[in-house]
ROKOL-440929 format. One record per residue: residue number from 0; residue in one letter; z negated, x negated, y negated of N, C-alpha, C in turn. Coordinates in steps of 0.2 Angstrom, whole numbers, plus 5000, padded with zeros to 4 digits. Each point is the difference from the previous one (the first is absolute). Layout:
BEGIN
> resi, resn, n_pz, n_px, n_py, ca_pz, ca_px, ca_py, c_pz, c_px, c_py
> NUM, A, Z, X, Y, Z, X, Y, Z, X, Y
...
This chain:
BEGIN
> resi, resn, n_pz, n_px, n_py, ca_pz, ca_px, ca_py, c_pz, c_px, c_py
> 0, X, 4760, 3271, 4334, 4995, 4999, 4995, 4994, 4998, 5003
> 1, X, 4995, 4996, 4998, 4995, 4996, 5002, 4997, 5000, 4993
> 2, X, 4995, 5005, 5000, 4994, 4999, 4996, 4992, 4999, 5000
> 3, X, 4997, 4994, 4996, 4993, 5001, 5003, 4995, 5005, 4994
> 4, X, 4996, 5002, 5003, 4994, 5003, 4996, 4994, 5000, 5003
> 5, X, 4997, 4997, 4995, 4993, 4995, 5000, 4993, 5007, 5002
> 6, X, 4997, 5000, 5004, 4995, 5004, 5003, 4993, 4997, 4998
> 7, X, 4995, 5002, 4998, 4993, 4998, 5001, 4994, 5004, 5005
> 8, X, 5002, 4995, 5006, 4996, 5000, 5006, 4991, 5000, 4999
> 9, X, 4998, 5002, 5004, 4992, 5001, 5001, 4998, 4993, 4997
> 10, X, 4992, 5001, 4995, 4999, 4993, 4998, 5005, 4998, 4994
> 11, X, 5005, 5003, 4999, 5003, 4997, 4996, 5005, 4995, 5000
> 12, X, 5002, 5001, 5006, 5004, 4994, 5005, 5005, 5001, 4997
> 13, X, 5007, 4998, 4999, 5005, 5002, 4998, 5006, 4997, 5005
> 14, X, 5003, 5008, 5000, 5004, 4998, 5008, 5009, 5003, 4996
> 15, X, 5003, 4997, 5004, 5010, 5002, 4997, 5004, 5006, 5007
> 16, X, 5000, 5002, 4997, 5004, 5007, 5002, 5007, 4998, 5000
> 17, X, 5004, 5004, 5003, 5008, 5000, 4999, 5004, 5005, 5004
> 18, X, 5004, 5000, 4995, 5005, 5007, 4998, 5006, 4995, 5005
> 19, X, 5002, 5001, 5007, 5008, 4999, 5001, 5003, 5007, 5003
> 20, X, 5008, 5000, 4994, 5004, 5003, 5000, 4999, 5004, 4994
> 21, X, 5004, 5006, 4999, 5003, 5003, 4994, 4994, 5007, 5001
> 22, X, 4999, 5002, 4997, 4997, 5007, 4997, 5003, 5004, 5005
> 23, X, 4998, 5005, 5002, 5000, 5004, 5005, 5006, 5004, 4998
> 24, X, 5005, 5001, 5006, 5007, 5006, 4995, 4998, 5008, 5001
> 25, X, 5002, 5002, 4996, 5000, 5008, 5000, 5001, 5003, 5007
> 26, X, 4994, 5003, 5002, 5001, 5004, 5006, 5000, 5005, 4999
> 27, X, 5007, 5005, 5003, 5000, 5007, 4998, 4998, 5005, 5005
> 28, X, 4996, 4995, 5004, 4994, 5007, 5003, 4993, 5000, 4997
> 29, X, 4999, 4999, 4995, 4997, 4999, 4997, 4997, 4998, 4992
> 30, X, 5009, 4997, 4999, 4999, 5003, 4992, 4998, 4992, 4998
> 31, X, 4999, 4997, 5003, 4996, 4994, 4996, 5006, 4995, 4998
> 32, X, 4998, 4996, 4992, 5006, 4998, 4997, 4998, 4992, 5000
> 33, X, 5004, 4998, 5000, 5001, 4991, 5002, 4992, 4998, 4992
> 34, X, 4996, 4996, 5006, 4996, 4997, 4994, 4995, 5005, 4998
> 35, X, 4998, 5007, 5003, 4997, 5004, 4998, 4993, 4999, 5003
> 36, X, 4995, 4999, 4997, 4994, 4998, 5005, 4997, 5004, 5004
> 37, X, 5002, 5006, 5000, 4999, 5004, 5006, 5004, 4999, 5007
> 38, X, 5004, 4995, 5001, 5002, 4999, 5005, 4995, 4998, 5005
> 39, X, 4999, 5001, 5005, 4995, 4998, 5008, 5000, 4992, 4998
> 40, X, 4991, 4999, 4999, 4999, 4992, 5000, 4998, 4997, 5007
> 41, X, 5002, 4994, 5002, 4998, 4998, 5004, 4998, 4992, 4998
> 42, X, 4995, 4999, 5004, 4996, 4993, 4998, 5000, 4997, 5007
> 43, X, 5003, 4996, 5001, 5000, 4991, 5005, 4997, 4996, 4998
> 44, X, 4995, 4999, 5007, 4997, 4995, 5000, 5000, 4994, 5006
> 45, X, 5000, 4996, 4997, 5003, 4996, 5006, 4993, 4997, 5003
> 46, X, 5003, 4994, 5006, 4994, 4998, 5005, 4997, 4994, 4998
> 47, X, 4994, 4996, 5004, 4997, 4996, 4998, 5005, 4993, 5001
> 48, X, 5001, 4999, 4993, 5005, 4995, 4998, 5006, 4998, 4997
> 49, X, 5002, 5007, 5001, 5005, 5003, 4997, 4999, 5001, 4993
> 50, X, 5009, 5004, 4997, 4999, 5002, 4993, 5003, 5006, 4999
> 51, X, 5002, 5001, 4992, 5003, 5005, 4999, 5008, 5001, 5003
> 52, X, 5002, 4994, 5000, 5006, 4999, 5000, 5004, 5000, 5009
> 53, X, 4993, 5001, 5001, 5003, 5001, 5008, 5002, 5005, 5002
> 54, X, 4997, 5006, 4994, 5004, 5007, 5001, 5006, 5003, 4995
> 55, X, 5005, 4993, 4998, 5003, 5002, 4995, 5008, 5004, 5004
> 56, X, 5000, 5000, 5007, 5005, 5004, 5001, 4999, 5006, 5001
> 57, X, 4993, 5004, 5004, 4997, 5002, 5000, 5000, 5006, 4994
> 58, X, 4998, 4997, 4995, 4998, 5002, 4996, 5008, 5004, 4994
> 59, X, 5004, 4995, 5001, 5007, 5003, 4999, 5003, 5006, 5003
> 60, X, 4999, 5001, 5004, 5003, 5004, 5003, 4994, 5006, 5000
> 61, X, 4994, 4998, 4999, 4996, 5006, 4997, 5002, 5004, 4994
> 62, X, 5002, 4995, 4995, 5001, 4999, 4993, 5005, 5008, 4997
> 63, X, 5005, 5000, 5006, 5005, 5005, 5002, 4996, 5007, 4997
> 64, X, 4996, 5000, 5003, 4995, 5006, 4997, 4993, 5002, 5002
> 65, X, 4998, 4995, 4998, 4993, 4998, 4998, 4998, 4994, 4995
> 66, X, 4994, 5002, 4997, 4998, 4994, 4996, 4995, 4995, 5002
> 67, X, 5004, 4995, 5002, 4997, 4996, 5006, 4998, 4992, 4997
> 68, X, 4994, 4999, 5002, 4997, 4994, 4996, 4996, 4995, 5004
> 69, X, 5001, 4994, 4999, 4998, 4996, 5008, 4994, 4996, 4997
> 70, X, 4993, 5000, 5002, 4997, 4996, 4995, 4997, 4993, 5004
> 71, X, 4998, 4996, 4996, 5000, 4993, 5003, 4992, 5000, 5000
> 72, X, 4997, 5000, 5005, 4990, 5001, 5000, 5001, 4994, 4999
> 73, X, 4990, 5003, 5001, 4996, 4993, 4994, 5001, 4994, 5005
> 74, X, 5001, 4993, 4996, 5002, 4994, 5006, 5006, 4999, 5001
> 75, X, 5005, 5005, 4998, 5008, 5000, 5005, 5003, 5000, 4994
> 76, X, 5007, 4996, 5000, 5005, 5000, 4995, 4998, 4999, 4995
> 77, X, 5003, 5004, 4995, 4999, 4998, 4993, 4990, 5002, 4998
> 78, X, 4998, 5003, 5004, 4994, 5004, 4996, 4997, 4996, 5002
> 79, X, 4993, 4999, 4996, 4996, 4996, 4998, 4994, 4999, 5006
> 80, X, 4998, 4991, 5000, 4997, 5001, 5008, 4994, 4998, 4998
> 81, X, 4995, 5002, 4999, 4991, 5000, 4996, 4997, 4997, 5007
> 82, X, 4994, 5000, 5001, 4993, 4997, 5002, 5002, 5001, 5005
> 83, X, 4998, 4999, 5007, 4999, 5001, 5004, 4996, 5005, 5003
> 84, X, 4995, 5004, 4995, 4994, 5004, 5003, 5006, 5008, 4999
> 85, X, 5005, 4999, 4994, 5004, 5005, 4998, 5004, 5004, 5007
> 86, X, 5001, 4995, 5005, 5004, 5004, 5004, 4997, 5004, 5005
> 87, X, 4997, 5005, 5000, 4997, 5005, 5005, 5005, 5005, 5000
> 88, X, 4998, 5005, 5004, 5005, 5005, 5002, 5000, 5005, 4995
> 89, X, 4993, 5002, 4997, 5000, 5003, 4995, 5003, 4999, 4993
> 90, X, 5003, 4993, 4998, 5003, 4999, 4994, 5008, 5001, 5002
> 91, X, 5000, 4999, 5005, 5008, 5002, 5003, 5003, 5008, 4998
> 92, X, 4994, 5002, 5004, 5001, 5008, 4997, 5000, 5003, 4993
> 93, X, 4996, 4995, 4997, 4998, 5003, 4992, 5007, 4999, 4997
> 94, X, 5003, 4995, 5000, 5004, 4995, 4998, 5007, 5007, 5004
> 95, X, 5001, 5002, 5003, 5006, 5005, 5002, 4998, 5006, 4997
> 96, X, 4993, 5002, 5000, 5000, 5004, 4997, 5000, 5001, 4993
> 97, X, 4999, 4994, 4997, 5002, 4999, 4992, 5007, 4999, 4999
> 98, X, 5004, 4998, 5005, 5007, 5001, 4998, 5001, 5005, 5003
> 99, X, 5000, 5004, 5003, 5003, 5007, 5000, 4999, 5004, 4992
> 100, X, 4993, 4997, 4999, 4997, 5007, 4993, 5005, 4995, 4993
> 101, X, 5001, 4995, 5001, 5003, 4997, 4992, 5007, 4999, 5003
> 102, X, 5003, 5001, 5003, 5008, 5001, 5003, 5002, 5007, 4996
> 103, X, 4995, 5005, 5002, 5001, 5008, 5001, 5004, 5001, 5006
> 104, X, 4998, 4998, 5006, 5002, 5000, 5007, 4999, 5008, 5004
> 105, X, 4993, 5000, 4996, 4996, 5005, 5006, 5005, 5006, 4999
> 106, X, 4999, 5005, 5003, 4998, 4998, 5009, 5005, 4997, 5003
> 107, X, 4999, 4994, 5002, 5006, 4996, 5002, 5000, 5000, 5009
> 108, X, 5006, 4997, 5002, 5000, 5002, 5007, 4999, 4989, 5002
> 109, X, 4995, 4998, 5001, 4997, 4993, 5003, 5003, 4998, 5006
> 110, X, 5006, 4994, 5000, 5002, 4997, 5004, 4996, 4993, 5002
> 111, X, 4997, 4999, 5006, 4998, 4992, 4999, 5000, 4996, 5006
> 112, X, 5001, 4994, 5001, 5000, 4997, 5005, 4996, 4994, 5001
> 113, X, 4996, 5000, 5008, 4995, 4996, 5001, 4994, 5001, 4996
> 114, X, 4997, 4996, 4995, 4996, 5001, 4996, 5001, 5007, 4996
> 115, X, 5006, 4998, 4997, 4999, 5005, 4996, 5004, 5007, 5002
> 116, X, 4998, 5000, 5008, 5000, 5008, 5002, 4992, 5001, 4999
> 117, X, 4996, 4997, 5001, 4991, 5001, 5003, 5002, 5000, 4990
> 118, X, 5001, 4997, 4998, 4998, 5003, 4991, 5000, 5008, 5001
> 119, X, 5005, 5001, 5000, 5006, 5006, 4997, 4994, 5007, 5005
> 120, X, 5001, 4998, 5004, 4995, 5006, 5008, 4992, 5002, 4994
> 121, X, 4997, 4993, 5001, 4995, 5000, 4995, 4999, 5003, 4996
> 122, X, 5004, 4999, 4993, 5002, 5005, 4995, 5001, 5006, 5002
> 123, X, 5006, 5002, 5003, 4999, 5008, 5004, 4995, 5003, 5001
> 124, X, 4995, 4996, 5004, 4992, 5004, 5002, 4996, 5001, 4995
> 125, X, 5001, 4994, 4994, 4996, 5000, 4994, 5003, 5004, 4995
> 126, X, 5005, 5002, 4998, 5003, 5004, 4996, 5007, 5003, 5004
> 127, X, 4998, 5004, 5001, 5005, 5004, 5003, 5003, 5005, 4994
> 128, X, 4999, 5002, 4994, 5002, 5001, 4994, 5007, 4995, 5000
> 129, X, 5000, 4996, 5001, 5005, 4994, 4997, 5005, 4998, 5006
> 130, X, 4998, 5004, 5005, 5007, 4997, 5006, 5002, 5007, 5002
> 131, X, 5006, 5000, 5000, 5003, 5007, 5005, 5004, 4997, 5004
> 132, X, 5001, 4994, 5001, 5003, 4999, 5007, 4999, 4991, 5002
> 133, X, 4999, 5000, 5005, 4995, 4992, 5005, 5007, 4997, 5004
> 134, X, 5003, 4995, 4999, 5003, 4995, 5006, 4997, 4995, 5001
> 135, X, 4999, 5000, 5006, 4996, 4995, 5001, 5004, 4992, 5006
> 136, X, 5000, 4996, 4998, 5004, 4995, 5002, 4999, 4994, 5005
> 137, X, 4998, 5000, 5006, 4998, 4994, 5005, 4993, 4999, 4999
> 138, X, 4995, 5003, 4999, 4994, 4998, 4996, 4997, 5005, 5006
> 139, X, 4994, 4996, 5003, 4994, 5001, 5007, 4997, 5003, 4996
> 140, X, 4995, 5006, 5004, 4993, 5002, 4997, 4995, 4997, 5005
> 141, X, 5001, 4997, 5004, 4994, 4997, 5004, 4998, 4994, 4997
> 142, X, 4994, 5000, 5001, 4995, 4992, 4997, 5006, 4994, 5004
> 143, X, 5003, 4996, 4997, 5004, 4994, 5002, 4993, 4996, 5003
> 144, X, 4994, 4996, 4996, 4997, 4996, 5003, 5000, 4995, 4997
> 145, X, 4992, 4995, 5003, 4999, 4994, 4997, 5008, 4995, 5003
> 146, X, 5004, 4998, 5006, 5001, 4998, 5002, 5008, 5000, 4997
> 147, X, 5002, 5007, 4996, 5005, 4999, 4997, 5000, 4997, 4995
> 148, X, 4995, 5002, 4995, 4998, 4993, 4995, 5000, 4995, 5001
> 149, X, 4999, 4997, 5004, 4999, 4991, 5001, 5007, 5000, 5005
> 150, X, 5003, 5004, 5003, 5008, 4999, 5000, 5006, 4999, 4994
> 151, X, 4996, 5005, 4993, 5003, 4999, 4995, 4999, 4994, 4995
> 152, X, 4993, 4997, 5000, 5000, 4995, 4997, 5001, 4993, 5004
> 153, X, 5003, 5000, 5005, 5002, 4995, 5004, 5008, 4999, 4998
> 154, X, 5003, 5007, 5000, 5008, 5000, 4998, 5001, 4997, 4994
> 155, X, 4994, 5002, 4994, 5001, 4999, 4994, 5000, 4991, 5000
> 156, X, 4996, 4998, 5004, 5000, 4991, 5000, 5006, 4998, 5002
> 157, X, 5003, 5002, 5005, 5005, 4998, 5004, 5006, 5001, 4994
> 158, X, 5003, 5002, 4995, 5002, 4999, 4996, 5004, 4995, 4996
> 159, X, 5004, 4998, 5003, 5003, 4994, 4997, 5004, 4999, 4994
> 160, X, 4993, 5001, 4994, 4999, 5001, 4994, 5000, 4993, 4996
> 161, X, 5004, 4997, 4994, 5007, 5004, 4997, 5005, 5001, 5005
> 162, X, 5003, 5005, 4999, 5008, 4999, 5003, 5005, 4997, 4994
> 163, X, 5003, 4994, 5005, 5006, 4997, 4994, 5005, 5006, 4996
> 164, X, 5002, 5003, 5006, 5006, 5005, 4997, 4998, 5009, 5003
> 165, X, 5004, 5004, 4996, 5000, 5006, 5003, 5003, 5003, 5005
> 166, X, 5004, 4995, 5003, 5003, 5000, 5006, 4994, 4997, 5005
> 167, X, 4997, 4995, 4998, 4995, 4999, 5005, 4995, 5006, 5001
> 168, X, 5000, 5004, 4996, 4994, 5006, 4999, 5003, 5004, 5005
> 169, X, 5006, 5002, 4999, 5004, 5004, 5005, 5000, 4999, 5007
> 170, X, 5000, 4994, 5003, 5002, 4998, 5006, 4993, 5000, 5002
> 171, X, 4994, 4998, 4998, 4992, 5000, 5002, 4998, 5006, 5003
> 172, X, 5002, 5005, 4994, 4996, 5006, 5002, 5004, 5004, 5003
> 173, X, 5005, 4999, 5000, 5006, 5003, 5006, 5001, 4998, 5008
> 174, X, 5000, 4993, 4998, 5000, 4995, 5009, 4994, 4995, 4999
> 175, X, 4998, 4998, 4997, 4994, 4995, 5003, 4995, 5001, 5000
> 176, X, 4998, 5005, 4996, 4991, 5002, 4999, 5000, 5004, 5009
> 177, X, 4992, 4996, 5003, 5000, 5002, 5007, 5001, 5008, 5000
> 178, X, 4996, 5002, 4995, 5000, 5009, 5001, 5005, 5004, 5001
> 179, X, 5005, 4995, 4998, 5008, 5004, 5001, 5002, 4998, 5008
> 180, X, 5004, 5008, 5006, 4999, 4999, 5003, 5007, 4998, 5000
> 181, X, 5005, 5002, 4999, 5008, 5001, 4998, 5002, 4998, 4993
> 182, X, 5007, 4997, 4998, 5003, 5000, 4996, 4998, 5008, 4992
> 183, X, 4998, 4998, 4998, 5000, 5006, 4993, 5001, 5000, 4993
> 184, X, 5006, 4997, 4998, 5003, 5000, 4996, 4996, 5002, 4992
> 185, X, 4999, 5008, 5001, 4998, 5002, 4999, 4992, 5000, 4996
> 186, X, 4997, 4997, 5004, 4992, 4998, 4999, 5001, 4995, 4997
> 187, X, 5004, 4995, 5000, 5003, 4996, 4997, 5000, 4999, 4992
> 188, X, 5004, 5009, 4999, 5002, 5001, 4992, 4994, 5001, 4998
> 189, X, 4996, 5005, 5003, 4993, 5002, 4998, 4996, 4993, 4998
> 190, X, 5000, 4997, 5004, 4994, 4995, 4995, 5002, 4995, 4995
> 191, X, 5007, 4999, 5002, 5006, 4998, 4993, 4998, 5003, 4995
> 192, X, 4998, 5005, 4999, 4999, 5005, 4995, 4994, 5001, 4994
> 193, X, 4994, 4995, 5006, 4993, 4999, 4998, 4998, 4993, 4997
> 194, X, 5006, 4996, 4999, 5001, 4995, 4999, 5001, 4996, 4993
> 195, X, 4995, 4995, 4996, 5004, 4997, 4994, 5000, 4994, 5000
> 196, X, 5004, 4997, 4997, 5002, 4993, 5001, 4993, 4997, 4995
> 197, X, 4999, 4992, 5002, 4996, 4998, 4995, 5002, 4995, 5002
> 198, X, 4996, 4994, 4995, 5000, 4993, 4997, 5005, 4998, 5008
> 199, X, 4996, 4999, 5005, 5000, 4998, 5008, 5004, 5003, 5003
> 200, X, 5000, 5007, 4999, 5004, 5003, 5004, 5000, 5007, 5001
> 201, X, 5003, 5004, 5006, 4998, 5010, 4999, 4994, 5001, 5004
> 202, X, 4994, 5002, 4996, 4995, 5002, 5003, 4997, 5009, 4998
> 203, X, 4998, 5002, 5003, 4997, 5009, 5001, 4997, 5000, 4992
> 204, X, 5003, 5006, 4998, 4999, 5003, 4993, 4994, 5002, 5000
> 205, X, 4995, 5001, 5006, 4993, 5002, 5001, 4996, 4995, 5002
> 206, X, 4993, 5001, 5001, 4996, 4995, 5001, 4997, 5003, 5008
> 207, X, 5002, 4994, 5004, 5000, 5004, 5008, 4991, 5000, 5000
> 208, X, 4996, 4998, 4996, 4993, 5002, 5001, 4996, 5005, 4998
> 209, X, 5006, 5004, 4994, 4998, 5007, 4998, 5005, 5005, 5005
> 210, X, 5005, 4997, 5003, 5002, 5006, 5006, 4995, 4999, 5007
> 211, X, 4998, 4995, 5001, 4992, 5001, 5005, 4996, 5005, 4997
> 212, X, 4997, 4997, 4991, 4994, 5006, 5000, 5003, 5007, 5001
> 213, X, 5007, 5002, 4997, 5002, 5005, 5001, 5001, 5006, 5005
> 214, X, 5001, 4996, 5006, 5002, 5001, 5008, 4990, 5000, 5001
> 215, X, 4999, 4995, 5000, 4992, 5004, 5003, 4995, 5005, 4997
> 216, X, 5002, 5002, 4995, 4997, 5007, 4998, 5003, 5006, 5004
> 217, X, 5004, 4999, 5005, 5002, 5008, 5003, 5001, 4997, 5008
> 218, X, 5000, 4994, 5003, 5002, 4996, 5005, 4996, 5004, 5005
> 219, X, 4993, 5000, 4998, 4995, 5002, 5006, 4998, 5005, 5001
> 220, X, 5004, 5004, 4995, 4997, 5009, 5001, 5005, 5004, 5004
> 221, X, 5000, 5004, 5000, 5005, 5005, 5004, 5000, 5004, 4993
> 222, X, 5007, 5005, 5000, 4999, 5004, 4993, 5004, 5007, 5003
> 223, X, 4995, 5003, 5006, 5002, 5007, 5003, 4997, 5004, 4995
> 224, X, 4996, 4999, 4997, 4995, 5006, 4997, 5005, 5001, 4991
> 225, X, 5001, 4996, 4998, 5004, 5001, 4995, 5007, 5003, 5001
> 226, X, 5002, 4998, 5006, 5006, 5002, 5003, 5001, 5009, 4999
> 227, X, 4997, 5003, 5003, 4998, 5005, 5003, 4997, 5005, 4993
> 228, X, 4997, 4996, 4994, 4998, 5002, 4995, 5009, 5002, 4993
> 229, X, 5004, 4998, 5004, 5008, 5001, 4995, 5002, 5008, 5002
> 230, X, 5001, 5003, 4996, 5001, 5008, 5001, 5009, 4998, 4997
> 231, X, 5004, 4996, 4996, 5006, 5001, 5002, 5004, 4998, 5004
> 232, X, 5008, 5004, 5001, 5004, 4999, 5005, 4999, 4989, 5001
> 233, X, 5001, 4999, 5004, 5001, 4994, 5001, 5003, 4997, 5007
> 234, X, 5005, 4994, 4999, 5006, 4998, 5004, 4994, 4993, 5004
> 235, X, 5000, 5001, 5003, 5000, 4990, 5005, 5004, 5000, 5003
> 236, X, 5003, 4992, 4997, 5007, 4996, 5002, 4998, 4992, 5003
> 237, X, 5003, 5003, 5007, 4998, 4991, 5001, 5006, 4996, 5002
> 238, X, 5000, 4995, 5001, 5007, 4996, 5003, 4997, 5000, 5008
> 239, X, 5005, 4999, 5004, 5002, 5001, 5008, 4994, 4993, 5000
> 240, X, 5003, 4996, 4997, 4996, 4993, 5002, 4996, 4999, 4996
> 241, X, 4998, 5003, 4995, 4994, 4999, 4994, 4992, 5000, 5003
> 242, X, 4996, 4999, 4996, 4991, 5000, 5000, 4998, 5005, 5003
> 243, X, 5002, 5006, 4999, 4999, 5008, 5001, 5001, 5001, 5007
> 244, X, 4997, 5002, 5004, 5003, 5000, 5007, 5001, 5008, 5000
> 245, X, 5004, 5002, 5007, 5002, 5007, 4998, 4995, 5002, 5001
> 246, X, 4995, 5001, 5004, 4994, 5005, 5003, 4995, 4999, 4991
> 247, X, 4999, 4996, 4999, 4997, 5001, 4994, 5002, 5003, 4996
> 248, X, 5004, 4999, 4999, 5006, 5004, 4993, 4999, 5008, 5003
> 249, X, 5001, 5002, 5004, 5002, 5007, 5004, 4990, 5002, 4999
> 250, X, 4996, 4996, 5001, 4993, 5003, 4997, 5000, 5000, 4994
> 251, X, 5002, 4996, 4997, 5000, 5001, 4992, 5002, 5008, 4997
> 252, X, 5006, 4999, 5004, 5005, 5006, 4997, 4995, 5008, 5002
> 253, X, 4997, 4999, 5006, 4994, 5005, 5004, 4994, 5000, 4993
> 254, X, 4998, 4996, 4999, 4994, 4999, 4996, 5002, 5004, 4992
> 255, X, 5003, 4999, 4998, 5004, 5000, 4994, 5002, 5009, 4999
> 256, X, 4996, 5004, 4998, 5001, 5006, 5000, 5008, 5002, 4997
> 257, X, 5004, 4996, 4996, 5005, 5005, 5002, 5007, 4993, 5002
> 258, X, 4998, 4996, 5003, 5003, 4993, 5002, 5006, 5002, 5005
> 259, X, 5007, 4995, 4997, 5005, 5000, 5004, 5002, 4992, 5004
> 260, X, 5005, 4999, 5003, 5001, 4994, 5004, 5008, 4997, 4999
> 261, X, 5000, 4996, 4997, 5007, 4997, 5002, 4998, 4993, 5003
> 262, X, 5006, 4997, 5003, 5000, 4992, 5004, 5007, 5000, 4999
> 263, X, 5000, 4992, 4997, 5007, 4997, 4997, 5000, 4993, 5004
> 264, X, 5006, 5002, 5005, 5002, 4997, 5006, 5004, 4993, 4997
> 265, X, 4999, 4994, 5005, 5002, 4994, 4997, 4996, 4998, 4995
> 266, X, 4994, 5000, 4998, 4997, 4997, 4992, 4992, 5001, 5002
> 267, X, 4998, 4992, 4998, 4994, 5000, 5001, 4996, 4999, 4994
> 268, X, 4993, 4998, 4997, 4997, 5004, 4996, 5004, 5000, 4995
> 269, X, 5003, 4997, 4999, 5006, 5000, 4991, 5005, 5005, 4999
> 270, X, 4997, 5005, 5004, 5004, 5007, 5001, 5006, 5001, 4996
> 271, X, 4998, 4999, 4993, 5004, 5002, 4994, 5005, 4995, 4999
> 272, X, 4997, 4994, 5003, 5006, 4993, 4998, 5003, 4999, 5007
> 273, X, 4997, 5003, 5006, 5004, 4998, 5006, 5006, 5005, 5001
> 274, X, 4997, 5006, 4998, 5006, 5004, 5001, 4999, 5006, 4994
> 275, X, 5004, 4998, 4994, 5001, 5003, 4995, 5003, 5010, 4999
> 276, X, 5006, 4998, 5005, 5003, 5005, 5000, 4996, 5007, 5005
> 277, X, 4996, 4995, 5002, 4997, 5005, 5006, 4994, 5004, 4997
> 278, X, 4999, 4995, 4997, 4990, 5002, 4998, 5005, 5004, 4995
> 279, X, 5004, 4999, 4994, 5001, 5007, 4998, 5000, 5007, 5002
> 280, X, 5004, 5000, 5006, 5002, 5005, 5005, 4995, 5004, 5001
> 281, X, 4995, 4995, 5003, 4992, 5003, 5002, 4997, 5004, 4993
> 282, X, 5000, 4996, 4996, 4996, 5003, 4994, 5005, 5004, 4996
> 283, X, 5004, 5002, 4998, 5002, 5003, 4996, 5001, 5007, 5003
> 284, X, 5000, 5004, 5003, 4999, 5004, 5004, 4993, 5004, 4999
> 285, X, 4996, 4997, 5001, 4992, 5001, 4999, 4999, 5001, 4991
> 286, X, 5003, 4995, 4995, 5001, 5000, 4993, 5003, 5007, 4998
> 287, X, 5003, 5001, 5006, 5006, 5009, 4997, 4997, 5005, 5001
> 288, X, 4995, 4998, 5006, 4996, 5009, 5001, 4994, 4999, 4995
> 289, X, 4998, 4995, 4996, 4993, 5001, 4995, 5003, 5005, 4996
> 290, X, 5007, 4998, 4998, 5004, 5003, 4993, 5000, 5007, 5001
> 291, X, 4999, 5005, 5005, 5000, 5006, 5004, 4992, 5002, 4999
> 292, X, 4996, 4995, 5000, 4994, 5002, 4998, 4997, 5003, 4997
């Protein structure tokens, strides 16, 4: 099952939500009955350029017994992409935390990657009411820099926009795009995914100069002091070869008053699409001891 349900983000923005897999089945530790809204809500939010849909297996196997809802931020997928002045970090958070209150989520446990782990952290420090448990997904707390920004809008030129076919989407961002150092299939599907055909040909469901303004409202800060402000349990997951280096992660998880650590071997940042089975393994374990909570 694939269902959308339409959210009104900060501003009035209007962003799409979605429901993959079936209502939650009866848990008899618990009592709770298939479709029951008491079941544990979890809210995904995917990374800077991503969608909902990139958490749809994820999100199924959460479905098992949680009520798991993947939303599409403002700019990405189906939700609506406004001004340019809209994308600050503050609408990000308003915009999650308006979908947790019109979901009926809270207190949900926040899963999110890249971007939208620094949402989801944030929200935690600012309403800790609304999260009882934090994953946090390949996403740095240290200031990136002016020099990573003008790395990102260099790539975004290099871009050999339309693509004729979807095959050729696949083969670029997998083998030809320079930032790929190996073969990755997989990176591949992901931006396959971010993809719509038009008159010309498949070009990005987003506008690459609203994921700039996006990316530079958090790019040049460091974000230890909101880190450290989250009082729930919370997980940091990085990929062996992902963004996250170990020594930062292992401070994060230091900073983070009740912070834990996994690393998911073979997978770089697309942790959840690099190695599926695995990022499970790491996270649902940590999902089992909330329910104990």
């Amino acid at each position: 099952m694939t269902r959308r349900i339409d959210v009104t983000g900060a501003g009035g923005v209007r962003l799409a939500a979605w429901e993959f897999g079936d209502p939650p089945k009866t848990d008899p530790a618990s009592g709770t009955a298939a479709g029951d809204a008491s079941a544990p809500g979890v809210l995904l939010l995917h990374g800077l350029m991503g969608r909902a849909s990139h958490w749809a297996a994820t999100a199924r196997w959460l479905s098992e017994r949680h009520r798991a809802i993947a939303l599409d931020q403002r700019g990405h997928g189906r939700s609506e992409k406004p001004p340019k002045a809209s994308f600050t970090r503050e609408s990000y958070v308003e915009d999650a935390e308006a979908a947790l209150d019109q979901l009926g989520l809270a207190p949900a446990v926040l899963i999110g990657h890249a971007m939208g782990a620094l949402t989801a952290w944030q929200l935690a420090a600012k309403r800790p009411d609304l999260v009882r448990g934090l994953v946090i997904c390949d996403m740095r707390a240290s200031a990136l820099g002016a020099a990573s920004q003008r790395e990102w809008t260099e790539w975004f030129r290099a871009w050999p926009v339309p693509f004729a076919t979807l095959a050729d989407v696949r083969k670029w961002f997998g083998e030809d795009d320079p930032w790929v150092e190996r073969p990755n299939p997989a990176r591949g599907e992901f931006y396959a995914e971010v993809m719509a055909e038009s008159p010309d040909g498949w070009r990005p469901v987003f506008d690459p100069e609203q994921m700039l303004s996006s990316r530079e409202t958090w790019v040049y800060d460091a974000h230890w002091e909101e880190l450290a402000q989250v009082q729930c349990p919370t997980l940091v997951v990085r990929g062996l070869d992902g963004q996250l280096g170990r020594a930062e992660a292992q401070e994060m998880v230091r900073v983070l008053p009740r912070g834990q650590y996994a690393e998911v071997a073979d997978a770089g940042h697309l942790v959840h699409y690099d190695q599926p089975e695995a990022w499970r393994a790491a996270v649902e374990p940590f999902l089992d001891s909330l329910r104990d909570t």
